[in-house]
C-alpha positions in Angstrom: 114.3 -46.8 93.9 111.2 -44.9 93.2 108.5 -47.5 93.5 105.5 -45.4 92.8 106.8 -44.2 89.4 106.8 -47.4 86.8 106.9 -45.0 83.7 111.0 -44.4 84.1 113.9 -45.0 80.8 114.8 -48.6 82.7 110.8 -49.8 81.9 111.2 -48.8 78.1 111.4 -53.2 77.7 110.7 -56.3 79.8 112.4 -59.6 79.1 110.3 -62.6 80.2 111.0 -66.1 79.9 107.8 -68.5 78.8 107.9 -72.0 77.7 111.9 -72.3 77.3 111.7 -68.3 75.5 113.1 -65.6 76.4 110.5 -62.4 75.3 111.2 -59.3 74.6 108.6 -56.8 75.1 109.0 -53.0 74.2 106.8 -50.6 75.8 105.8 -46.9 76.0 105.2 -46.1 79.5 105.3 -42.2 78.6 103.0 -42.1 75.8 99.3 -41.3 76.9 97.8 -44.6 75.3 97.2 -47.0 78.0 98.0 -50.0 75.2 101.6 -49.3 75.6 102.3 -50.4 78.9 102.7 -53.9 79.5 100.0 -54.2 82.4 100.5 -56.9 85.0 97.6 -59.4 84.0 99.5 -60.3 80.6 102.1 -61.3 82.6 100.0 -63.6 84.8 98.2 -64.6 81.6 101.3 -66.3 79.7 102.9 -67.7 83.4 99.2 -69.5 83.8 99.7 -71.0 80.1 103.1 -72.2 80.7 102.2 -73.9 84.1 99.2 -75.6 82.5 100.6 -76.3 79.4 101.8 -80.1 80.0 98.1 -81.7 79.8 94.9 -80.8 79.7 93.3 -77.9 77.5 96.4 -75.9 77.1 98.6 -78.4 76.0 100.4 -78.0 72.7 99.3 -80.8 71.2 95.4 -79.9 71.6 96.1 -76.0 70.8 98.1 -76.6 67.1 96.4 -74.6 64.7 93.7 -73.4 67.4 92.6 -69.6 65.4 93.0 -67.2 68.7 92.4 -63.9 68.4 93.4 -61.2 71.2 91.3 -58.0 72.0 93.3 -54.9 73.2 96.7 -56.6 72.8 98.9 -53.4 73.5 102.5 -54.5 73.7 101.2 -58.2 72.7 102.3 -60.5 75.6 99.2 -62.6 76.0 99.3 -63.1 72.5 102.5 -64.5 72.5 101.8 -66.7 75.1 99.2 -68.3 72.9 101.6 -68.5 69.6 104.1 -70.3 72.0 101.3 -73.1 72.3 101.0 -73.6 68.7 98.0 -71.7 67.8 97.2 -69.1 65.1 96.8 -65.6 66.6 95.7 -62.4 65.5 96.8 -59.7 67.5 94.0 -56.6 67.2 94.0 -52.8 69.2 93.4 -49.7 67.7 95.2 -48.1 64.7 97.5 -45.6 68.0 98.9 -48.8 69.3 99.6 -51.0 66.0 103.6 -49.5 65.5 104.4 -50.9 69.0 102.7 -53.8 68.5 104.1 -54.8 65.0 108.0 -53.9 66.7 107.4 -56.9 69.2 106.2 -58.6 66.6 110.0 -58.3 64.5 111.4 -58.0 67.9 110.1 -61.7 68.4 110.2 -63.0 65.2 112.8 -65.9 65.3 110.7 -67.8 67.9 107.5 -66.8 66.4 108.3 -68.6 62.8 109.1 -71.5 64.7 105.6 -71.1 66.3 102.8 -70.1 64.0 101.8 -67.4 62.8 101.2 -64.1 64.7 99.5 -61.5 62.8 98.5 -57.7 63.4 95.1 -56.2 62.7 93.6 -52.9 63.7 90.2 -53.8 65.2 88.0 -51.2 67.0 85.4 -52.6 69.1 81.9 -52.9 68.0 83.9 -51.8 64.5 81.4 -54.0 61.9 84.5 -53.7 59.0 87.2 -54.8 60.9 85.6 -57.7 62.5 84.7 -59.0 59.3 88.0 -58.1 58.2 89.5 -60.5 60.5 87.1 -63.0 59.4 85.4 -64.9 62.4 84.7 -67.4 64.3 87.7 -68.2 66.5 88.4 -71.1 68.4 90.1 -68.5 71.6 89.5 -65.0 72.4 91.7 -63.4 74.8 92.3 -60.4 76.4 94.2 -58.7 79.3 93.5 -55.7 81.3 90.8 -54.5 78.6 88.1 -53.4 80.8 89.0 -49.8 82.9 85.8 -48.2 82.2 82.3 -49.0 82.0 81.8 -47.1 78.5 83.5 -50.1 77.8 81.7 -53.0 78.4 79.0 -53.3 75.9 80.9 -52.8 72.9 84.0 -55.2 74.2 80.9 -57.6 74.6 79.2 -57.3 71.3 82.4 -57.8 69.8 82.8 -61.2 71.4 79.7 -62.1 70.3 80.0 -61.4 66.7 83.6 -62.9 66.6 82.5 -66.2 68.4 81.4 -69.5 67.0 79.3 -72.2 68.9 82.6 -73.1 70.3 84.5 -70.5 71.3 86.3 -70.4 74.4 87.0 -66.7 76.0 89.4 -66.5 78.4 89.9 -62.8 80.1 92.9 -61.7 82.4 91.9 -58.6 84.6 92.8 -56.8 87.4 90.2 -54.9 89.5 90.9 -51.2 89.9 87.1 -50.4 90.6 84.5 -52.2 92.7 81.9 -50.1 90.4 82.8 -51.6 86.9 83.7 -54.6 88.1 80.2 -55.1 89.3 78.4 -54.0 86.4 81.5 -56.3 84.2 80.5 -59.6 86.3 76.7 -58.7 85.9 77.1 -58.2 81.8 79.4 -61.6 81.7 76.7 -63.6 83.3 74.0 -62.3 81.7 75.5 -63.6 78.3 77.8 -65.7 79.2 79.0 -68.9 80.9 81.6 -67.0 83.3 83.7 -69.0 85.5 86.8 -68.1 87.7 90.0 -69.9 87.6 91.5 -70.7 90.6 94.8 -69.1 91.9 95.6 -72.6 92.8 96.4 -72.9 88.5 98.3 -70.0 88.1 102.1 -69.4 88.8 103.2 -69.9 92.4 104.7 -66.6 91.7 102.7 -64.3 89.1 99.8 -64.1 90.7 97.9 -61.1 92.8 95.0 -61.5 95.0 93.2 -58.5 92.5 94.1 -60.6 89.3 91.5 -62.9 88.1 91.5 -65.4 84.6 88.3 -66.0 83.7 87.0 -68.9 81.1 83.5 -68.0 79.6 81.5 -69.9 77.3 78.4 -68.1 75.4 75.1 -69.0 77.0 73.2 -70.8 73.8 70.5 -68.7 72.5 67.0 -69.5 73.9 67.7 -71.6 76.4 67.8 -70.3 80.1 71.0 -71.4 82.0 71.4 -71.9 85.9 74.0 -70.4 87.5 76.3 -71.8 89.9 75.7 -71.1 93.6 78.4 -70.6 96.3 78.0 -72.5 99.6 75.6 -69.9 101.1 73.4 -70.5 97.9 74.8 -66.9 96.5 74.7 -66.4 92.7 78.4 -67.0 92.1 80.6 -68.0 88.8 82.3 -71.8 88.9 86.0 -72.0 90.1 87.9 -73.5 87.2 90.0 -76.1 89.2 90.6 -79.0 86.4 91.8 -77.4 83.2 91.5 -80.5 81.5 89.4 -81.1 78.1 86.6 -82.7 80.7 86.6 -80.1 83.0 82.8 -79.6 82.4 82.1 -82.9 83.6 83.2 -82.2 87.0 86.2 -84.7 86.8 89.0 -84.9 89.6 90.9 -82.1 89.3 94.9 -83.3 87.8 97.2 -81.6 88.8 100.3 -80.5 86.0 103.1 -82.6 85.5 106.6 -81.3 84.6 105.0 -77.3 85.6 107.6 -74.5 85.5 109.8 -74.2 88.9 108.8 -71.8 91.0 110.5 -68.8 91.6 113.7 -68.0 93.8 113.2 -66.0 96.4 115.3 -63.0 97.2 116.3 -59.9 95.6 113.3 -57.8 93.7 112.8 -58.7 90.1 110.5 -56.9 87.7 107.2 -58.4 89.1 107.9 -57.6 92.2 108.8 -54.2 92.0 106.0 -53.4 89.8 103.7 -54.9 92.3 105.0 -52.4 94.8 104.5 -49.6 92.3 101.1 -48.3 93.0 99.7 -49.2 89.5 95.8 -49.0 90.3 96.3 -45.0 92.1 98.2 -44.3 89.3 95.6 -45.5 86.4 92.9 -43.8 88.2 94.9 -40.6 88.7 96.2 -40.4 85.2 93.5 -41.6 82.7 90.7 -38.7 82.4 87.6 -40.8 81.7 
Protein backbone atom coordinates (compact mmCIF):
# COMPACT_ATOMS: atom_id res chain seq x y z
CA UNK A 1 0.00 0.00 0.00
CA UNK A 2 1.08 3.42 -1.03
CA UNK A 3 1.37 5.25 2.27
CA UNK A 4 2.46 8.64 0.97
CA UNK A 5 -0.49 9.04 -1.39
CA UNK A 6 -3.89 9.53 0.89
CA UNK A 7 -5.84 11.11 -2.20
CA UNK A 8 -6.56 7.33 -3.81
CA UNK A 9 -10.63 5.99 -5.00
CA UNK A 10 -10.56 3.83 -1.45
CA UNK A 11 -10.35 7.55 0.63
CA UNK A 12 -13.46 8.90 -1.39
CA UNK A 13 -15.43 8.16 2.39
CA UNK A 14 -14.49 7.36 6.06
CA UNK A 15 -16.82 5.61 8.37
CA UNK A 16 -16.28 6.62 12.01
CA UNK A 17 -18.05 5.47 14.99
CA UNK A 18 -18.84 8.34 17.85
CA UNK A 19 -20.99 8.18 20.75
CA UNK A 20 -22.80 4.71 19.69
CA UNK A 21 -22.88 6.29 15.67
CA UNK A 22 -21.62 5.05 12.98
CA UNK A 23 -20.57 8.36 10.52
CA UNK A 24 -20.30 8.56 7.26
CA UNK A 25 -18.06 11.17 5.84
CA UNK A 26 -17.66 11.74 1.99
CA UNK A 27 -14.62 13.48 0.89
CA UNK A 28 -12.85 14.92 -2.16
CA UNK A 29 -9.29 14.21 -1.77
CA UNK A 30 -8.71 15.08 -5.71
CA UNK A 31 -10.34 18.38 -5.81
CA UNK A 32 -7.88 21.35 -5.22
CA UNK A 33 -9.98 22.76 -2.17
CA UNK A 34 -8.28 21.82 0.93
CA UNK A 35 -12.09 21.69 2.78
CA UNK A 36 -12.67 18.48 1.11
CA UNK A 37 -10.43 16.31 2.80
CA UNK A 38 -11.23 15.08 6.11
CA UNK A 39 -7.91 16.33 7.97
CA UNK A 40 -6.84 14.31 10.99
CA UNK A 41 -7.62 16.98 13.82
CA UNK A 42 -11.57 16.43 13.21
CA UNK A 43 -11.05 13.16 13.87
CA UNK A 44 -9.20 13.68 17.25
CA UNK A 45 -11.75 16.46 17.81
CA UNK A 46 -15.03 14.20 17.99
CA UNK A 47 -12.92 11.03 19.77
CA UNK A 48 -11.91 13.87 22.57
CA UNK A 49 -15.85 14.66 22.88
CA UNK A 50 -16.89 11.15 23.14
CA UNK A 51 -14.20 10.33 25.86
CA UNK A 52 -15.28 13.42 27.85
CA UNK A 53 -18.69 13.32 27.23
CA UNK A 54 -19.89 11.36 30.55
CA UNK A 55 -19.42 14.46 33.09
CA UNK A 56 -18.12 17.48 33.12
CA UNK A 57 -18.47 20.37 30.40
CA UNK A 58 -19.18 18.06 27.53
CA UNK A 59 -21.75 16.16 28.91
CA UNK A 60 -25.05 15.96 27.05
CA UNK A 61 -26.98 17.08 29.65
CA UNK A 62 -25.08 20.53 29.97
CA UNK A 63 -24.61 20.93 26.02
CA UNK A 64 -28.69 20.56 24.97
CA UNK A 65 -29.47 23.38 23.04
CA UNK A 66 -25.87 24.88 23.38
CA UNK A 67 -25.83 27.32 19.74
CA UNK A 68 -22.22 26.06 18.26
CA UNK A 69 -21.08 27.20 15.30
CA UNK A 70 -18.04 25.59 13.28
CA UNK A 71 -15.51 27.72 11.15
CA UNK A 72 -13.96 25.98 8.11
CA UNK A 73 -16.08 22.83 8.51
CA UNK A 74 -15.03 21.11 5.12
CA UNK A 75 -16.51 17.58 5.19
CA UNK A 76 -18.26 18.53 8.69
CA UNK A 77 -16.88 15.95 11.21
CA UNK A 78 -16.29 18.22 14.15
CA UNK A 79 -19.57 19.48 13.62
CA UNK A 80 -21.07 16.41 14.07
CA UNK A 81 -19.34 15.58 16.94
CA UNK A 82 -21.08 18.51 18.60
CA UNK A 83 -24.79 17.67 17.22
CA UNK A 84 -24.14 14.19 18.75
CA UNK A 85 -23.99 16.15 22.23
CA UNK A 86 -27.19 17.71 21.85
CA UNK A 87 -26.29 21.18 20.75
CA UNK A 88 -27.40 23.35 17.79
CA UNK A 89 -24.71 23.73 15.17
CA UNK A 90 -24.15 25.70 12.21
CA UNK A 91 -21.84 24.37 9.99
CA UNK A 92 -20.08 27.48 7.83
CA UNK A 93 -17.03 27.30 4.87
CA UNK A 94 -16.92 29.00 1.82
CA UNK A 95 -19.61 28.85 -1.02
CA UNK A 96 -16.64 25.85 -3.11
CA UNK A 97 -17.09 23.51 -0.15
CA UNK A 98 -21.00 23.90 0.71
CA UNK A 99 -22.18 20.70 -1.91
CA UNK A 100 -19.95 18.40 0.09
CA UNK A 101 -20.81 19.65 3.14
CA UNK A 102 -24.65 19.66 2.63
CA UNK A 103 -24.16 15.56 1.14
CA UNK A 104 -22.84 14.66 4.72
CA UNK A 105 -25.36 16.46 6.00
CA UNK A 106 -28.32 14.01 3.99
CA UNK A 107 -25.75 11.33 4.25
CA UNK A 108 -26.16 11.69 8.19
CA UNK A 109 -29.48 12.72 8.46
CA UNK A 110 -31.29 9.82 10.35
CA UNK A 111 -29.04 10.33 13.40
CA UNK A 112 -28.93 14.04 13.01
CA UNK A 113 -32.91 14.49 13.49
CA UNK A 114 -32.62 12.50 16.44
CA UNK A 115 -29.92 15.04 17.51
CA UNK A 116 -30.64 18.68 16.84
CA UNK A 117 -30.34 20.47 14.32
CA UNK A 118 -27.34 20.81 11.98
CA UNK A 119 -27.48 23.50 9.58
CA UNK A 120 -25.24 24.87 6.51
CA UNK A 121 -24.22 28.41 5.91
CA UNK A 122 -21.71 29.88 3.62
CA UNK A 123 -19.61 32.18 5.87
CA UNK A 124 -16.27 33.89 4.61
CA UNK A 125 -14.09 35.13 7.22
CA UNK A 126 -14.06 38.71 8.16
CA UNK A 127 -17.38 38.44 5.70
CA UNK A 128 -19.55 41.40 7.74
CA UNK A 129 -23.06 39.85 5.77
CA UNK A 130 -22.67 36.51 6.49
CA UNK A 131 -21.77 36.72 10.05
CA UNK A 132 -24.81 38.65 10.69
CA UNK A 133 -26.48 36.37 8.55
CA UNK A 134 -25.83 33.59 10.91
CA UNK A 135 -26.90 35.79 13.66
CA UNK A 136 -24.37 35.79 16.73
CA UNK A 137 -23.37 35.23 19.77
CA UNK A 138 -22.75 31.48 20.21
CA UNK A 139 -22.37 29.62 23.07
CA UNK A 140 -19.23 27.24 21.10
CA UNK A 141 -17.07 27.98 18.22
CA UNK A 142 -15.11 25.27 16.84
CA UNK A 143 -12.80 24.66 14.30
CA UNK A 144 -10.37 22.04 12.95
CA UNK A 145 -7.31 22.38 10.94
CA UNK A 146 -8.30 26.02 9.90
CA UNK A 147 -5.16 27.74 10.21
CA UNK A 148 -2.25 26.66 7.28
CA UNK A 149 -1.24 30.13 6.56
CA UNK A 150 -0.56 33.25 8.19
CA UNK A 151 -2.82 35.41 5.72
CA UNK A 152 -5.03 33.72 7.80
CA UNK A 153 -4.94 34.59 11.11
CA UNK A 154 -6.39 37.94 11.51
CA UNK A 155 -9.36 37.57 9.68
CA UNK A 156 -10.17 33.86 11.37
CA UNK A 157 -9.65 36.05 14.55
CA UNK A 158 -11.91 38.96 13.93
CA UNK A 159 -14.38 36.63 12.99
CA UNK A 160 -14.40 35.05 16.43
CA UNK A 161 -14.55 38.13 17.88
CA UNK A 162 -17.58 39.41 16.20
CA UNK A 163 -19.43 35.98 16.51
CA UNK A 164 -18.68 35.73 20.32
CA UNK A 165 -20.69 36.70 23.28
CA UNK A 166 -19.37 37.37 26.93
CA UNK A 167 -19.56 33.69 27.18
CA UNK A 168 -18.38 32.04 24.51
CA UNK A 169 -16.14 29.19 24.67
CA UNK A 170 -13.74 28.45 21.53
CA UNK A 171 -12.31 25.37 21.23
CA UNK A 172 -9.67 24.92 18.14
CA UNK A 173 -8.24 21.40 16.94
CA UNK A 174 -4.90 21.94 14.92
CA UNK A 175 -2.13 20.26 13.80
CA UNK A 176 1.28 22.04 13.37
CA UNK A 177 2.71 21.86 9.89
CA UNK A 178 4.84 25.20 10.43
CA UNK A 179 6.92 26.33 13.34
CA UNK A 180 6.50 29.99 11.64
CA UNK A 181 2.65 30.36 11.74
CA UNK A 182 2.28 28.54 14.61
CA UNK A 183 4.30 31.05 16.39
CA UNK A 184 2.79 34.02 15.12
CA UNK A 185 -1.00 31.81 15.75
CA UNK A 186 -0.01 31.32 19.67
CA UNK A 187 1.18 35.00 19.79
CA UNK A 188 -2.33 36.43 18.11
CA UNK A 189 -4.35 33.86 20.57
CA UNK A 190 -2.83 35.24 23.65
CA UNK A 191 -2.84 38.58 22.85
CA UNK A 192 -6.80 38.43 22.64
CA UNK A 193 -7.51 35.61 24.14
CA UNK A 194 -7.56 33.35 27.17
CA UNK A 195 -5.69 30.28 25.32
CA UNK A 196 -5.18 27.17 27.09
CA UNK A 197 -3.96 23.63 25.95
CA UNK A 198 -5.73 20.55 26.63
CA UNK A 199 -3.84 17.85 27.75
CA UNK A 200 -3.24 14.58 25.71
CA UNK A 201 -4.02 12.88 28.88
CA UNK A 202 -8.09 13.93 27.78
CA UNK A 203 -8.04 12.86 24.49
CA UNK A 204 -8.51 9.25 23.02
CA UNK A 205 -5.86 6.72 24.05
CA UNK A 206 -5.83 6.25 20.45
CA UNK A 207 -6.63 9.49 18.19
CA UNK A 208 -4.21 11.41 19.32
CA UNK A 209 -0.62 12.74 17.70
CA UNK A 210 2.14 14.40 19.51
CA UNK A 211 1.54 17.55 16.57
CA UNK A 212 -2.26 17.70 17.32
CA UNK A 213 -3.24 20.14 19.98
CA UNK A 214 -7.18 21.18 21.32
CA UNK A 215 -7.13 24.25 22.52
CA UNK A 216 -10.01 26.03 24.89
CA UNK A 217 -9.83 29.96 24.66
CA UNK A 218 -11.89 32.36 26.39
CA UNK A 219 -11.86 36.25 25.15
CA UNK A 220 -9.77 38.35 27.37
CA UNK A 221 -12.51 41.12 28.79
CA UNK A 222 -12.02 44.35 27.24
CA UNK A 223 -9.93 46.85 29.42
CA UNK A 224 -8.73 44.77 31.79
CA UNK A 225 -5.07 43.42 31.56
CA UNK A 226 -4.85 39.66 32.09
CA UNK A 227 -1.77 37.57 33.49
CA UNK A 228 -0.68 34.86 31.74
CA UNK A 229 0.11 31.51 33.03
CA UNK A 230 3.85 30.67 33.50
CA UNK A 231 5.47 27.29 33.03
CA UNK A 232 7.77 25.99 35.77
CA UNK A 233 10.84 27.89 34.51
CA UNK A 234 8.59 31.11 34.87
CA UNK A 235 8.14 31.05 30.72
CA UNK A 236 5.08 32.68 29.28
CA UNK A 237 3.09 29.58 28.62
CA UNK A 238 -0.85 28.81 27.98
CA UNK A 239 -2.72 26.55 31.01
CA UNK A 240 -2.94 22.72 30.44
CA UNK A 241 -6.62 21.92 30.46
CA UNK A 242 -6.54 18.80 32.73
CA UNK A 243 -10.20 18.95 34.56
CA UNK A 244 -12.85 19.43 31.88
CA UNK A 245 -15.32 19.86 34.31
CA UNK A 246 -17.83 23.08 34.62
CA UNK A 247 -15.20 24.25 37.55
CA UNK A 248 -12.31 23.72 35.82
CA UNK A 249 -11.29 27.50 36.28
CA UNK A 250 -11.27 27.13 39.85
CA UNK A 251 -8.39 24.76 39.83
CA UNK A 252 -10.45 21.76 41.14
CA UNK A 253 -9.04 18.14 41.23
CA UNK A 254 -8.86 16.99 38.04
CA UNK A 255 -11.95 13.80 37.54
CA UNK A 256 -11.25 11.60 35.61
CA UNK A 257 -14.33 10.18 32.95
CA UNK A 258 -16.45 7.49 33.90
CA UNK A 259 -17.93 5.00 31.43
CA UNK A 260 -15.06 6.58 28.55
CA UNK A 261 -15.01 4.83 25.18
CA UNK A 262 -12.66 1.53 25.16
CA UNK A 263 -9.67 1.99 23.85
CA UNK A 264 -8.66 0.65 20.70
CA UNK A 265 -7.42 -2.98 19.62
CA UNK A 266 -4.30 -3.24 18.63
CA UNK A 267 -3.23 -4.93 15.47
CA UNK A 268 -3.83 -4.65 11.95
CA UNK A 269 -3.79 -0.87 10.39
CA UNK A 270 -7.05 0.88 10.35
CA UNK A 271 -7.79 4.27 8.72
CA UNK A 272 -5.99 6.41 11.46
CA UNK A 273 -3.21 4.60 11.30
CA UNK A 274 -2.47 4.49 7.93
CA UNK A 275 -3.21 8.04 7.41
CA UNK A 276 -0.78 8.77 10.13
CA UNK A 277 1.91 7.00 8.13
CA UNK A 278 0.87 8.99 5.04
CA UNK A 279 3.02 11.96 4.98
CA UNK A 280 0.10 14.48 5.35
CA UNK A 281 2.19 17.69 6.52
CA UNK A 282 5.09 17.21 3.11
CA UNK A 283 2.26 16.76 1.18
CA UNK A 284 0.13 20.04 2.32
CA UNK A 285 3.24 22.02 2.02
CA UNK A 286 4.12 20.56 -1.40
CA UNK A 287 0.74 20.88 -2.88
CA UNK A 288 -1.00 24.11 -1.69
CA UNK A 289 0.72 27.18 -3.61
CA UNK A 290 0.35 29.98 -0.88
Amino acid sequence: MDYDRLNSPNTSAISLEVMGHRLHISQDPNSKHLGTTVWDASMVFVKFLEKNSRKGRFCPSKLKGKRVIELGAGCGLAGFGMTLLGCDVTTTDQVEVLPLLMRNVERNRSWISQSNSDTVAELDWGNKEHIKAVEPPFDYIIGTDVIYSEHLLQPLMETITALSGPKTKILLGYEIRSATVHEKMMEMWKSNFIVKTVSKSKMDVKYQHPNIHLYMMDLKAPLIPEVEATDDNGNDDEEVVSNLGEDEDNGLKSESCSGSSPEAKSGSLDDWEIRRCGAMAARLLKDVKL
